[in-house]
N, CA, C and O atoms as a Tripos MOL2 file, in Angstrom:
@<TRIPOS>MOLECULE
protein
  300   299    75     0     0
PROTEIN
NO_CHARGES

@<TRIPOS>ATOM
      1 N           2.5990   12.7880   26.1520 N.3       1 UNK1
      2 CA          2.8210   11.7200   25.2070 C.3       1 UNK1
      3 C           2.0010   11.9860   23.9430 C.2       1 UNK1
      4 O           1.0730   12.7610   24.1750 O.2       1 UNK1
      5 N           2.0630   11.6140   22.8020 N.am      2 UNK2
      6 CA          2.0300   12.2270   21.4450 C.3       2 UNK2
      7 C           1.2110   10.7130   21.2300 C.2       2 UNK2
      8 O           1.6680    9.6510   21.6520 O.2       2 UNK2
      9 N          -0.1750   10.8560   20.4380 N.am      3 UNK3
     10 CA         -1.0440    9.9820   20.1070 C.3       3 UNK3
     11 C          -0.5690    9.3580   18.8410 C.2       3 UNK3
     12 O          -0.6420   10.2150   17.9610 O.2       3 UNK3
     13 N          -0.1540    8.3320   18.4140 N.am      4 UNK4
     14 CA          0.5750    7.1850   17.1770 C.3       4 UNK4
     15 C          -0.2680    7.8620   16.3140 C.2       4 UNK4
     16 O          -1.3290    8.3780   16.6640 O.2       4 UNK4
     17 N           0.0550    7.8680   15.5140 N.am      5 UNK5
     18 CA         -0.2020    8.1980   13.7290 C.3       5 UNK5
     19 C          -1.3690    7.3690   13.2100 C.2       5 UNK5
     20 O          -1.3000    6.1450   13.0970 O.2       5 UNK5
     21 N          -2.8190    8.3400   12.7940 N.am      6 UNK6
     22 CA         -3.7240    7.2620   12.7960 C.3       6 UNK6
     23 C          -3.3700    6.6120   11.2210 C.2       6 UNK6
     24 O          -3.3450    7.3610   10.2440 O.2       6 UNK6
     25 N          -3.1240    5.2630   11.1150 N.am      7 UNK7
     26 CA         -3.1760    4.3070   10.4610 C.3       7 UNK7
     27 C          -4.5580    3.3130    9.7560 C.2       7 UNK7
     28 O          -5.6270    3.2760   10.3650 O.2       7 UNK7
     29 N          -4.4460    2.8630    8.9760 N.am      8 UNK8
     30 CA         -5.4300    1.7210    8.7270 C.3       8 UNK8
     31 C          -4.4490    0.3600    8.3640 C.2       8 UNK8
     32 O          -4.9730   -0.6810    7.9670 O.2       8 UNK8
     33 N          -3.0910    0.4780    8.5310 N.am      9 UNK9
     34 CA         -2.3860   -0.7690    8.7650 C.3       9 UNK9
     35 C          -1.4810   -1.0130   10.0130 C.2       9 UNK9
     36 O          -0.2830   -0.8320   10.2270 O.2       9 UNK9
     37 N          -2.3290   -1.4060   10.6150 N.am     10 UNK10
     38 CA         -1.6970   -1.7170   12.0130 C.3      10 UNK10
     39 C          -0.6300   -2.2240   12.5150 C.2      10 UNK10
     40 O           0.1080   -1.6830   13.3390 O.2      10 UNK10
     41 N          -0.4630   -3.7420   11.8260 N.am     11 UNK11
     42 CA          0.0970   -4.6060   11.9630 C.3      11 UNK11
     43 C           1.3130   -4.0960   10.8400 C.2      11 UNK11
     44 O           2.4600   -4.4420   11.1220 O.2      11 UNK11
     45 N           1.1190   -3.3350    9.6560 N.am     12 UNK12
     46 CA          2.4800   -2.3880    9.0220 C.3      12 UNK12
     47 C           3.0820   -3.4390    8.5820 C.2      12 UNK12
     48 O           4.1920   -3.4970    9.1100 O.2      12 UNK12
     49 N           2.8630   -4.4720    7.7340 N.am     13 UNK13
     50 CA          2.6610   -5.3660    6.8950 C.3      13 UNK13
     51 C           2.6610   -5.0660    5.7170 C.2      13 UNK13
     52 O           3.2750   -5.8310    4.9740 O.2      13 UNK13
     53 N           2.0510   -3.9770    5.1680 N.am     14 UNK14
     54 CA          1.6000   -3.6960    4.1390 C.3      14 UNK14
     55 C           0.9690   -3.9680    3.0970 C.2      14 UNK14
     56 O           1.2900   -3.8520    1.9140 O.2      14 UNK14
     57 N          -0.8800   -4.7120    4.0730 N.am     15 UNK15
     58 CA         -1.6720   -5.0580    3.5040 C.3      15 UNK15
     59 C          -3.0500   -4.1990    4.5830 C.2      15 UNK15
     60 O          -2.7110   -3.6460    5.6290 O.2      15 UNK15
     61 N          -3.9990   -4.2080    4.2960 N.am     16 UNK16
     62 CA         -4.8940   -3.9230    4.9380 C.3      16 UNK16
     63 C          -5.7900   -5.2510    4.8000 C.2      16 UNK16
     64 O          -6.5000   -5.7210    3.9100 O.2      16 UNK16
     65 N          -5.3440   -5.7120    6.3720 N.am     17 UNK17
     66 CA         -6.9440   -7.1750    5.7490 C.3      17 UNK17
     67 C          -7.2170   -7.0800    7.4380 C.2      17 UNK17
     68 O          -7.1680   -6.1340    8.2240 O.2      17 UNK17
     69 N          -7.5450   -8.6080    7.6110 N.am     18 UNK18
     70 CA         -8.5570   -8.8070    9.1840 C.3      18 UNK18
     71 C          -8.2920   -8.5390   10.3880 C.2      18 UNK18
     72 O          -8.9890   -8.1500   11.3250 O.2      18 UNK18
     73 N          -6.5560   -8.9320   10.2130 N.am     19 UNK19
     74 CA         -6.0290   -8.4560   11.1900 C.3      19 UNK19
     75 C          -5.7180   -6.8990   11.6340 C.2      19 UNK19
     76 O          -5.4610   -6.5720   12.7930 O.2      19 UNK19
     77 N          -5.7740   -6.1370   10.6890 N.am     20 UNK20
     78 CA         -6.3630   -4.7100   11.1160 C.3      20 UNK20
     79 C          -7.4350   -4.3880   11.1390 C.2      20 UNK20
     80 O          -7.7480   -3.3900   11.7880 O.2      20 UNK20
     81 N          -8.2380   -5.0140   10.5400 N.am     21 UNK21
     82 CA         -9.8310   -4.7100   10.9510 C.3      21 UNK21
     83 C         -10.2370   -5.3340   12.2810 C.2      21 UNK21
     84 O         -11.4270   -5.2930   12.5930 O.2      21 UNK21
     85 N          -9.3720   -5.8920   13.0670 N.am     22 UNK22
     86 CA         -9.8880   -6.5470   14.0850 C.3      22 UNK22
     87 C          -9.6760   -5.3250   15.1370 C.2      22 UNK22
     88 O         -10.4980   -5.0930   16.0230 O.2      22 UNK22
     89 N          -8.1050   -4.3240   14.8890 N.am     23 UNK23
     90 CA         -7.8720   -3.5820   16.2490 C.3      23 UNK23
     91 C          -8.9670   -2.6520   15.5250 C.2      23 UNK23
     92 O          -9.8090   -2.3540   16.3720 O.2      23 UNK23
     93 N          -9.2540   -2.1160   14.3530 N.am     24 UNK24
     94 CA        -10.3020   -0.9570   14.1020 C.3      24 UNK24
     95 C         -11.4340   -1.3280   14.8500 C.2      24 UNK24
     96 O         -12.0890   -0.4850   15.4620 O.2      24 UNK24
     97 N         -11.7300   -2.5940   14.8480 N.am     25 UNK25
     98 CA        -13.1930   -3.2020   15.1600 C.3      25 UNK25
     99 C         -13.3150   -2.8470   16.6660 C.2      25 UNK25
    100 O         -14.1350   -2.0490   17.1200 O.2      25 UNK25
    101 N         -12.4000   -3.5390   17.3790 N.am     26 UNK26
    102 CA        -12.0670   -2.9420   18.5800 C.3      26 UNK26
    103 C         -12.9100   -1.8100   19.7480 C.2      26 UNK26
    104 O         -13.6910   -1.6920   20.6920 O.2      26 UNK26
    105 N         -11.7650   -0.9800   18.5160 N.am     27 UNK27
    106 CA        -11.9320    0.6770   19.0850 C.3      27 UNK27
    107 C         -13.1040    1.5650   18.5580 C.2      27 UNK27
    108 O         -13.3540    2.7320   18.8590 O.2      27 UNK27
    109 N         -13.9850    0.4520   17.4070 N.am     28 UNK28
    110 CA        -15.0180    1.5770   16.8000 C.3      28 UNK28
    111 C         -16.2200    1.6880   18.1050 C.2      28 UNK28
    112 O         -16.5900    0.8660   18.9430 O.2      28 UNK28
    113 N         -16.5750    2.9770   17.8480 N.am     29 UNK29
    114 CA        -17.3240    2.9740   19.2990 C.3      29 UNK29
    115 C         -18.7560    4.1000   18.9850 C.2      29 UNK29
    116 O         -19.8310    3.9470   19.5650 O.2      29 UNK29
    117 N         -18.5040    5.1610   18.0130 N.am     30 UNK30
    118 CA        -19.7590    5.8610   17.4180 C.3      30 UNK30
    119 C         -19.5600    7.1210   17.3880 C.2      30 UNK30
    120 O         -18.5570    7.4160   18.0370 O.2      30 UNK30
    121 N         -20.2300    8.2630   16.7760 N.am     31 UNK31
    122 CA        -19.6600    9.7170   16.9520 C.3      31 UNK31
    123 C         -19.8030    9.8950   18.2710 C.2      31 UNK31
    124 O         -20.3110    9.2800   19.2090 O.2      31 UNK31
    125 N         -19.0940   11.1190   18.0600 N.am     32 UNK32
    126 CA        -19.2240   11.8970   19.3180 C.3      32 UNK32
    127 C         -18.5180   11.2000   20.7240 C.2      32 UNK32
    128 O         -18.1210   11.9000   21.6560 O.2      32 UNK32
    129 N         -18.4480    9.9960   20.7180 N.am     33 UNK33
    130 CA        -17.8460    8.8860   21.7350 C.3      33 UNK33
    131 C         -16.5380    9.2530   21.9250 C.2      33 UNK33
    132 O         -15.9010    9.4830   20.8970 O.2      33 UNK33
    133 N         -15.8440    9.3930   23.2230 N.am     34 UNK34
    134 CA        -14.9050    9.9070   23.6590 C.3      34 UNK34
    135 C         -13.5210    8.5150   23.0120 C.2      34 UNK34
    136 O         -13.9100    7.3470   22.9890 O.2      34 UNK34
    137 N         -12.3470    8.7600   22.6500 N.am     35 UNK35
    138 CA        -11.5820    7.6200   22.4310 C.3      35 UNK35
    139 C         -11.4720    6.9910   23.3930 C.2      35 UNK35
    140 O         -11.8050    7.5430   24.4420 O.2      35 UNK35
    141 N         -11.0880    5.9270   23.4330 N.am     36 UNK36
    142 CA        -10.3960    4.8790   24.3340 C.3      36 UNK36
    143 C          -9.0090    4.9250   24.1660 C.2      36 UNK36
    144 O          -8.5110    5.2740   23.0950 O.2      36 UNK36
    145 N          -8.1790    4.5180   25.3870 N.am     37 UNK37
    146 CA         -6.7540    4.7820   25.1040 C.3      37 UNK37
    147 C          -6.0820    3.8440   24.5320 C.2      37 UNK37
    148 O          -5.9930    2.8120   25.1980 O.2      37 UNK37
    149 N          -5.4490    3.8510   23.2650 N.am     38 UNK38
    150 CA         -4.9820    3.0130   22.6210 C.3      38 UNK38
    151 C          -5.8040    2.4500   21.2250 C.2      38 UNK38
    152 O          -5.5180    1.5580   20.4260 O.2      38 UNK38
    153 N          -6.7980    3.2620   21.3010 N.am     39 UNK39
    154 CA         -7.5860    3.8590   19.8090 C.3      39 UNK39
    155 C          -7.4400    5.1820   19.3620 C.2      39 UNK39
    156 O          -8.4060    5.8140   18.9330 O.2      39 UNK39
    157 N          -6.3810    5.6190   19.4240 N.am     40 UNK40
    158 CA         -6.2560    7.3060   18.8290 C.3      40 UNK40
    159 C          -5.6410    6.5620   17.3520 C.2      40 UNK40
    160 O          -6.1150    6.8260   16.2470 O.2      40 UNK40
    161 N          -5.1420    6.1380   17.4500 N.am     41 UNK41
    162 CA         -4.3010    5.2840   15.7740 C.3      41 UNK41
    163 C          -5.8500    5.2010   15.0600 C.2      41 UNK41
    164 O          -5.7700    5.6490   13.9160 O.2      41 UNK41
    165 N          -6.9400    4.8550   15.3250 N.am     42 UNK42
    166 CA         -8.3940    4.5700   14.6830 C.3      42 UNK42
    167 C          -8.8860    5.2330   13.9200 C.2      42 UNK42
    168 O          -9.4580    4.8860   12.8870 O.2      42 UNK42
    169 N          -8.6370    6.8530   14.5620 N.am     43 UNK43
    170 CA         -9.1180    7.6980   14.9860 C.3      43 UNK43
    171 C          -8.9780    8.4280   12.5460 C.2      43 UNK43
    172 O          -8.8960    9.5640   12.0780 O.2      43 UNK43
    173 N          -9.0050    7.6190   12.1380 N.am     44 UNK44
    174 CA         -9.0070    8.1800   10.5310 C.3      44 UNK44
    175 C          -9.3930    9.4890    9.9100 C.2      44 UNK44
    176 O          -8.6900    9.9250    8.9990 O.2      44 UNK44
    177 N         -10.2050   10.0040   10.2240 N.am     45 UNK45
    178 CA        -10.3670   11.4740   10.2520 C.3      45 UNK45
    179 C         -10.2420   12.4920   11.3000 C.2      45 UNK45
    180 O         -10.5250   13.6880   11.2340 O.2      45 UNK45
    181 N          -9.8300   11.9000   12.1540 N.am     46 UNK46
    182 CA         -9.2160   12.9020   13.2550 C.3      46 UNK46
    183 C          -9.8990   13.9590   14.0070 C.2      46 UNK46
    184 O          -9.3850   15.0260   14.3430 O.2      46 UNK46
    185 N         -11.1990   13.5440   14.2630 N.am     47 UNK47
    186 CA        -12.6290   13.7780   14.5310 C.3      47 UNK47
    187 C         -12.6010   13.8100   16.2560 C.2      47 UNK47
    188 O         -13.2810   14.6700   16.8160 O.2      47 UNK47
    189 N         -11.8210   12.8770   17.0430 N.am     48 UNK48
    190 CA        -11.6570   12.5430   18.4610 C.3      48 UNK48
    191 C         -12.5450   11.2060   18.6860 C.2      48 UNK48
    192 O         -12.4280   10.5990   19.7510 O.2      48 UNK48
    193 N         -13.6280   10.6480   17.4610 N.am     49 UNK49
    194 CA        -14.0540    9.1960   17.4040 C.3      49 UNK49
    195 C         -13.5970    8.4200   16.8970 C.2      49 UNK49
    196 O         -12.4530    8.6840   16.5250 O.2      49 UNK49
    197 N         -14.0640    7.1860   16.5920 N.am     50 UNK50
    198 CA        -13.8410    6.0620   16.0790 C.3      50 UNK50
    199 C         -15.6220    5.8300   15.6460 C.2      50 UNK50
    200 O         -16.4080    5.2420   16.3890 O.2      50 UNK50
    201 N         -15.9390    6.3450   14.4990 N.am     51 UNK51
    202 CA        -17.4880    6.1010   13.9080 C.3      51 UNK51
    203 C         -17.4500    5.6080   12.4070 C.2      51 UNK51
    204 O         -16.3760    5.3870   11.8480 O.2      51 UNK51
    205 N         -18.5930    5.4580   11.8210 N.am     52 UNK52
    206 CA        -18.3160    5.1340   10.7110 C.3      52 UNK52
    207 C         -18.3200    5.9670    9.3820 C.2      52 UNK52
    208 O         -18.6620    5.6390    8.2460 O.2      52 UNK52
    209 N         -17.8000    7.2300    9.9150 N.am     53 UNK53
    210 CA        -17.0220    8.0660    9.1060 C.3      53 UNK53
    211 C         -15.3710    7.5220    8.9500 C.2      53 UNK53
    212 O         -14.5970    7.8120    8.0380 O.2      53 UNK53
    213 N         -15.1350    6.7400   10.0140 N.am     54 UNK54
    214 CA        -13.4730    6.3480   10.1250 C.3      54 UNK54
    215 C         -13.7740    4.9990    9.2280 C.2      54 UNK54
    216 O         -12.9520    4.7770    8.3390 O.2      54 UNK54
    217 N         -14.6070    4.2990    9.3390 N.am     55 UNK55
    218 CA        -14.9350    3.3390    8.4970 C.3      55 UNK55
    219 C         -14.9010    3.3300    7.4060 C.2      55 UNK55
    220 O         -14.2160    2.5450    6.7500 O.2      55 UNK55
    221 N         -15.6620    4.2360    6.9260 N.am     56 UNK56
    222 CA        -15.4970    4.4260    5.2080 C.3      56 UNK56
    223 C         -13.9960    4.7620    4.7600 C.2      56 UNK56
    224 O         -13.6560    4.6880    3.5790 O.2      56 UNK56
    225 N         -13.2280    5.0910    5.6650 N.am     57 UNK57
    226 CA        -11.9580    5.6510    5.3160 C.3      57 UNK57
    227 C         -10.8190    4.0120    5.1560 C.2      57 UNK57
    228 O          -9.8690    3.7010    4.4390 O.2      57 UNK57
    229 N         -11.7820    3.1770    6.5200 N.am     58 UNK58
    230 CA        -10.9980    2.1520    6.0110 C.3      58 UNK58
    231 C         -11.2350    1.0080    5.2540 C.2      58 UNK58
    232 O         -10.4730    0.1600    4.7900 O.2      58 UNK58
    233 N         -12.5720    1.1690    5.2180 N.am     59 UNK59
    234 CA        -12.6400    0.2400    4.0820 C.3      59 UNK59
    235 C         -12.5510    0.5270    2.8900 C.2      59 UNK59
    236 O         -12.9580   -0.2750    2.0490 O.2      59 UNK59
    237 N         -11.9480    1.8450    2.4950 N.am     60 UNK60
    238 CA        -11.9730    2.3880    0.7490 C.3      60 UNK60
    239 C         -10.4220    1.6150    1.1030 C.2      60 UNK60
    240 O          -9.7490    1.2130    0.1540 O.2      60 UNK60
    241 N         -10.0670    1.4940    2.1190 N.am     61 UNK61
    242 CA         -8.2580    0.8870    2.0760 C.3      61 UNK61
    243 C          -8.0090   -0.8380    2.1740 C.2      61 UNK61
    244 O          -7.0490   -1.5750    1.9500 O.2      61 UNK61
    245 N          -8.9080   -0.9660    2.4670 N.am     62 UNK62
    246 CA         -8.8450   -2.3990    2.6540 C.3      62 UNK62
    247 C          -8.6440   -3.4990    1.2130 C.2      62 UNK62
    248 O          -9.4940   -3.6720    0.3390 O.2      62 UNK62
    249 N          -7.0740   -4.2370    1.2950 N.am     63 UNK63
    250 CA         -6.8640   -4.4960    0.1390 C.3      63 UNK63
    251 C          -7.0070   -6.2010    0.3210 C.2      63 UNK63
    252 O          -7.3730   -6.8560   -0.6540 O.2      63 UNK63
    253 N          -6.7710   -6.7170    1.3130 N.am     64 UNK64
    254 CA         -6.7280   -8.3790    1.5700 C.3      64 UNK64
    255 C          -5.7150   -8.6100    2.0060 C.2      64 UNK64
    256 O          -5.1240   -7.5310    2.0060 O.2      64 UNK64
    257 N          -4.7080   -9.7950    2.6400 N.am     65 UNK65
    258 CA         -4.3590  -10.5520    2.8810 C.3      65 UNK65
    259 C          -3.2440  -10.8060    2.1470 C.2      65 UNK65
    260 O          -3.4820  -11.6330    1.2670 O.2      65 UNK65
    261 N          -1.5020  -10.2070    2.1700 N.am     66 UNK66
    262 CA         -0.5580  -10.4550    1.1520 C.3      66 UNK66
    263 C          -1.0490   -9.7160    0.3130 C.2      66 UNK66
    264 O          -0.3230   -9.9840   -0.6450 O.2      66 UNK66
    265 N          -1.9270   -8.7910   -0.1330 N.am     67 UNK67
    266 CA         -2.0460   -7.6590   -1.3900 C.3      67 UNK67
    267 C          -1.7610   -5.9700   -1.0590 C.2      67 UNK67
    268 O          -2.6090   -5.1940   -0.6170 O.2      67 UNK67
    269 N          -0.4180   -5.6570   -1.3800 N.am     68 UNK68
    270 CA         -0.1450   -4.2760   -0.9970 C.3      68 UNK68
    271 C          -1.8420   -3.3230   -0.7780 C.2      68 UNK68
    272 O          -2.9320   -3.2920   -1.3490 O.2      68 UNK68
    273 N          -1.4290   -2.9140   -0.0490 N.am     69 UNK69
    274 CA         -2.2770   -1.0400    0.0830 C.3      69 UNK69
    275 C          -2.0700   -0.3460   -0.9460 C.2      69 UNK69
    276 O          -1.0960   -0.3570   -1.6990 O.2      69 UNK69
    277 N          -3.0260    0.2800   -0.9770 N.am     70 UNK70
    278 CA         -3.3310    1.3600   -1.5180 C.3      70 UNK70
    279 C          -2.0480    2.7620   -1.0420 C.2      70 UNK70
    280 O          -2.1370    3.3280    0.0480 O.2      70 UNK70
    281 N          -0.9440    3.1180   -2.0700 N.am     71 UNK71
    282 CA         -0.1900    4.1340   -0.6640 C.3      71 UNK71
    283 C          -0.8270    5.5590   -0.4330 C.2      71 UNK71
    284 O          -0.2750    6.5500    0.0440 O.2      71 UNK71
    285 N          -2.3470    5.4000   -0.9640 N.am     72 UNK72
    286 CA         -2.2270    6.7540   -1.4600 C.3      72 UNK72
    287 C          -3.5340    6.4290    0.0650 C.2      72 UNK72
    288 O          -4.4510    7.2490    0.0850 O.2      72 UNK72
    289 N          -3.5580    5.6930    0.8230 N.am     73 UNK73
    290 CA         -4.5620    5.4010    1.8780 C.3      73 UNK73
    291 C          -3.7710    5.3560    2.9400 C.2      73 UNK73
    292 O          -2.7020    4.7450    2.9600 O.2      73 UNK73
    293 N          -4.3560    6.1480    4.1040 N.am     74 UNK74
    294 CA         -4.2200    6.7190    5.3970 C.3      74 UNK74
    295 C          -3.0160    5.9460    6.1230 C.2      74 UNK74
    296 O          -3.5800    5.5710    7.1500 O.2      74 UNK74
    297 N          -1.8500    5.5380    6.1950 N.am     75 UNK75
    298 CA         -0.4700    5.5060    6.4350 C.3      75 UNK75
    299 C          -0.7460    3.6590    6.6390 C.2      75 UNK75
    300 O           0.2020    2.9180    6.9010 O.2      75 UNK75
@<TRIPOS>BOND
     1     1     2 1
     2     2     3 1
     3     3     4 2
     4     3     5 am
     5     5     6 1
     6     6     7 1
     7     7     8 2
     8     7     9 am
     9     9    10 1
    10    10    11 1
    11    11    12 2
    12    11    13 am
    13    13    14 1
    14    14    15 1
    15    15    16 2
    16    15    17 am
    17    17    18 1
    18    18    19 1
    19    19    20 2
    20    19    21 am
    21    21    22 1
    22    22    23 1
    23    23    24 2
    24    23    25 am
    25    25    26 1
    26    26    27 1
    27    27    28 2
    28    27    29 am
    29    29    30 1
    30    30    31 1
    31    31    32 2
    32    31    33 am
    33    33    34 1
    34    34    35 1
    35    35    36 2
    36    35    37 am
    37    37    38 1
    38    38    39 1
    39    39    40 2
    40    39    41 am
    41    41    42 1
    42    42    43 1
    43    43    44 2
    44    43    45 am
    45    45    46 1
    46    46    47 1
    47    47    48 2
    48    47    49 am
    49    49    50 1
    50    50    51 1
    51    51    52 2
    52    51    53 am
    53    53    54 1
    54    54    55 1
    55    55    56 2
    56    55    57 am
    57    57    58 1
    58    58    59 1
    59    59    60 2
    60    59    61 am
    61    61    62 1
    62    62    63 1
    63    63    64 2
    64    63    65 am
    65    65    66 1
    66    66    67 1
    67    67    68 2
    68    67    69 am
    69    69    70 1
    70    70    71 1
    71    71    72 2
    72    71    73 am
    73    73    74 1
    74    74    75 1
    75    75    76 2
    76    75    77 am
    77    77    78 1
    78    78    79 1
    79    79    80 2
    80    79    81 am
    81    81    82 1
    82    82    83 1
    83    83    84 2
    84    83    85 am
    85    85    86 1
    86    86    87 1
    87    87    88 2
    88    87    89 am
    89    89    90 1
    90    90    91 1
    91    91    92 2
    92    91    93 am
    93    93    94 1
    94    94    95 1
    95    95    96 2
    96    95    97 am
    97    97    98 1
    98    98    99 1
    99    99   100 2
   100    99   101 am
   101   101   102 1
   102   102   103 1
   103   103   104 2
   104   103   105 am
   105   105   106 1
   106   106   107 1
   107   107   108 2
   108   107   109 am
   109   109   110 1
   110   110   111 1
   111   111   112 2
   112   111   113 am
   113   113   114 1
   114   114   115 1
   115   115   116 2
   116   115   117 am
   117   117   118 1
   118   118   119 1
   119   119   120 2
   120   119   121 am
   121   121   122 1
   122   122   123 1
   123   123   124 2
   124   123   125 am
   125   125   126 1
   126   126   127 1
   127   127   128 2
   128   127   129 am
   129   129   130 1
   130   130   131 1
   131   131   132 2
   132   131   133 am
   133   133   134 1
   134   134   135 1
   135   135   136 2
   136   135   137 am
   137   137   138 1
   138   138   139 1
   139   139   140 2
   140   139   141 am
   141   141   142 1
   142   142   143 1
   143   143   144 2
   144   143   145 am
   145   145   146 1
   146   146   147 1
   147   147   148 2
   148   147   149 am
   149   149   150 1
   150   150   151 1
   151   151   152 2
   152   151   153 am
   153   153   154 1
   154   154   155 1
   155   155   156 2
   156   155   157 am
   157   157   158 1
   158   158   159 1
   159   159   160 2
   160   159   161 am
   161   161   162 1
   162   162   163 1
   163   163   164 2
   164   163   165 am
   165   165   166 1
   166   166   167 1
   167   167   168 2
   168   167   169 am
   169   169   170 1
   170   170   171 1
   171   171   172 2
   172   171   173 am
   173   173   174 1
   174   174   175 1
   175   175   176 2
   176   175   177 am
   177   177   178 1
   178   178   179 1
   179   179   180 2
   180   179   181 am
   181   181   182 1
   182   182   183 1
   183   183   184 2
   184   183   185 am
   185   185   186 1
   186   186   187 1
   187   187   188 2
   188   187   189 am
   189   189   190 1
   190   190   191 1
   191   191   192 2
   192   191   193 am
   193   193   194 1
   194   194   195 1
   195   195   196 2
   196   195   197 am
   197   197   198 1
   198   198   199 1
   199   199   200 2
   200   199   201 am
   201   201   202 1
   202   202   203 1
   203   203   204 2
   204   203   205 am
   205   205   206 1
   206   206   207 1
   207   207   208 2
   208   207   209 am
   209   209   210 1
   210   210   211 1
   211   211   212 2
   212   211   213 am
   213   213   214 1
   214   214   215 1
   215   215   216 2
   216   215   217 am
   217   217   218 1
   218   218   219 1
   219   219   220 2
   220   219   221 am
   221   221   222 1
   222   222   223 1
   223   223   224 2
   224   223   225 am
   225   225   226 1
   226   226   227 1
   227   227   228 2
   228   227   229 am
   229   229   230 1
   230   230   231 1
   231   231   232 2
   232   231   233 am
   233   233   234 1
   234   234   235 1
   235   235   236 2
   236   235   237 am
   237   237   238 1
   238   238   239 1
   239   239   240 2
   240   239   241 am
   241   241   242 1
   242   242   243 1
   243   243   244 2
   244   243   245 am
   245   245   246 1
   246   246   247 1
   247   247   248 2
   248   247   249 am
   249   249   250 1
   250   250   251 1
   251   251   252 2
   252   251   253 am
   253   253   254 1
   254   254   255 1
   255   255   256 2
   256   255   257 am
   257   257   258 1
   258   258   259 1
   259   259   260 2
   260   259   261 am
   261   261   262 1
   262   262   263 1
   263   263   264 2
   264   263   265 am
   265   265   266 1
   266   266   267 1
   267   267   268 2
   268   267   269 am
   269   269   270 1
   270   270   271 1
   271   271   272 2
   272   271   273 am
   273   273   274 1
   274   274   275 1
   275   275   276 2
   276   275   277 am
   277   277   278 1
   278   278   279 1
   279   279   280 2
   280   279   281 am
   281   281   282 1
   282   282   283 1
   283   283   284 2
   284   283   285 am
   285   285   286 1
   286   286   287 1
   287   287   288 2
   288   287   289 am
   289   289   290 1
   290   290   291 1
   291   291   292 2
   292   291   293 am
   293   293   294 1
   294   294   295 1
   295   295   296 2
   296   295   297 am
   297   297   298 1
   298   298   299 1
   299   299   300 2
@<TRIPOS>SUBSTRUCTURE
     1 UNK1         2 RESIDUE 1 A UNK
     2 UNK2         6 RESIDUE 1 A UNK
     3 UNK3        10 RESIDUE 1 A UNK
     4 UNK4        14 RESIDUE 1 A UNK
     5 UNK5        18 RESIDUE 1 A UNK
     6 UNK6        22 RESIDUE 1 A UNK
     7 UNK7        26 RESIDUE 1 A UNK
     8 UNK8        30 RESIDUE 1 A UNK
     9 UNK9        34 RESIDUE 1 A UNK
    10 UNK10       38 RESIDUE 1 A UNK
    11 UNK11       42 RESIDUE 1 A UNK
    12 UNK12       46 RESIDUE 1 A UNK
    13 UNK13       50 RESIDUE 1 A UNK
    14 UNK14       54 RESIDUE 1 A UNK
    15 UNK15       58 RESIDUE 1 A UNK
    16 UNK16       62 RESIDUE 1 A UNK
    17 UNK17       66 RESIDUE 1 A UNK
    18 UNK18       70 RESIDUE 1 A UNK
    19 UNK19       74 RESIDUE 1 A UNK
    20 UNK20       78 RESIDUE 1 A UNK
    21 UNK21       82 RESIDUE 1 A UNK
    22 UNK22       86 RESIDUE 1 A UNK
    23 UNK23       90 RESIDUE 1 A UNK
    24 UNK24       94 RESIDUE 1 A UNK
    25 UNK25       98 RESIDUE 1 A UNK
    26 UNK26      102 RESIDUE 1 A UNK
    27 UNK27      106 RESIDUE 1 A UNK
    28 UNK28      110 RESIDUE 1 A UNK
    29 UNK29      114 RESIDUE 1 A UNK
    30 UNK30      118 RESIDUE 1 A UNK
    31 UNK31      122 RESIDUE 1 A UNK
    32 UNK32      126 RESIDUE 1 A UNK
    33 UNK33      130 RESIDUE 1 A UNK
    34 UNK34      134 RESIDUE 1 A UNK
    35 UNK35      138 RESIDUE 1 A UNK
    36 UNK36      142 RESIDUE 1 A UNK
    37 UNK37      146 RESIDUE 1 A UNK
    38 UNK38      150 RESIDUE 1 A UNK
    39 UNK39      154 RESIDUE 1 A UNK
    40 UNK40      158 RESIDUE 1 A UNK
    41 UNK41      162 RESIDUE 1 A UNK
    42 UNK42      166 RESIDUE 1 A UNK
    43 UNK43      170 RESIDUE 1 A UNK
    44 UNK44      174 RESIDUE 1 A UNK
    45 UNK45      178 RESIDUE 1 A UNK
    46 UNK46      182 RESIDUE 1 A UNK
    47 UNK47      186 RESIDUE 1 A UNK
    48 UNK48      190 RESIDUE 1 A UNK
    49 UNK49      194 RESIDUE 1 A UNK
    50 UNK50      198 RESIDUE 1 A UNK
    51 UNK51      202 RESIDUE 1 A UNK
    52 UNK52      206 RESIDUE 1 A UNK
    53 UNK53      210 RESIDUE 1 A UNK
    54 UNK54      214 RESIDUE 1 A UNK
    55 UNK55      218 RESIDUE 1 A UNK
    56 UNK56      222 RESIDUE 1 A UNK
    57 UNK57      226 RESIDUE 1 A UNK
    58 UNK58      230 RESIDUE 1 A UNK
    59 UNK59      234 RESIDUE 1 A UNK
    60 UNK60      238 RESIDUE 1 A UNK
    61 UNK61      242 RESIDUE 1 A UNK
    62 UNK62      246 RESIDUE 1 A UNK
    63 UNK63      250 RESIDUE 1 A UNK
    64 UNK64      254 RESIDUE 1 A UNK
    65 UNK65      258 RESIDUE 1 A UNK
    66 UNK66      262 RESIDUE 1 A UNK
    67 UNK67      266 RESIDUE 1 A UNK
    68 UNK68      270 RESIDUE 1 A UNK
    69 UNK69      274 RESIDUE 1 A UNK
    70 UNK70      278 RESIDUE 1 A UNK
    71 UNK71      282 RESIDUE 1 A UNK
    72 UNK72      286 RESIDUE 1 A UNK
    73 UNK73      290 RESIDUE 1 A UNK
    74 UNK74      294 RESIDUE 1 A UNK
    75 UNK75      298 RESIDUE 1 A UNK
């Protein structure tokens, strides 16, 4: 089975606000930390974590609530 496309819009809405920061929040877990299944989508630099190297990736994307994304930010 093929790991989902890591995203920073989850919900594919096409906003980045709480409700995707809630599944990021989730799955953030620290370097080196093995994924959890059903956090590979987290996974923003494609590292095999969820740290706050993936963080910075999503919060440079994070636009609010009803305010398009950024398209030029991680799918």
């Amino acid at each position: 089975m093929l790991a989902p496309p890591a995203t920073v819009r989850v919900d594919l809405d096409g906003d980045v606000d709480q409700e995707d920061f809630g599944h990021f929040q989730a799955c953030l877990s620290g370097p080196d930390v093995q994924l959890v299944p059903g956090c590979e989508g987290a996974d923003l630099d494609s590292d095999g974590d969820v740290c706050q190297d993936d963080f910075g990736v999503f919060q440079a994307c994070m636009s609010g609530a009803n305010i398009p994304a950024d398209p030029n930010c991680a799918n």
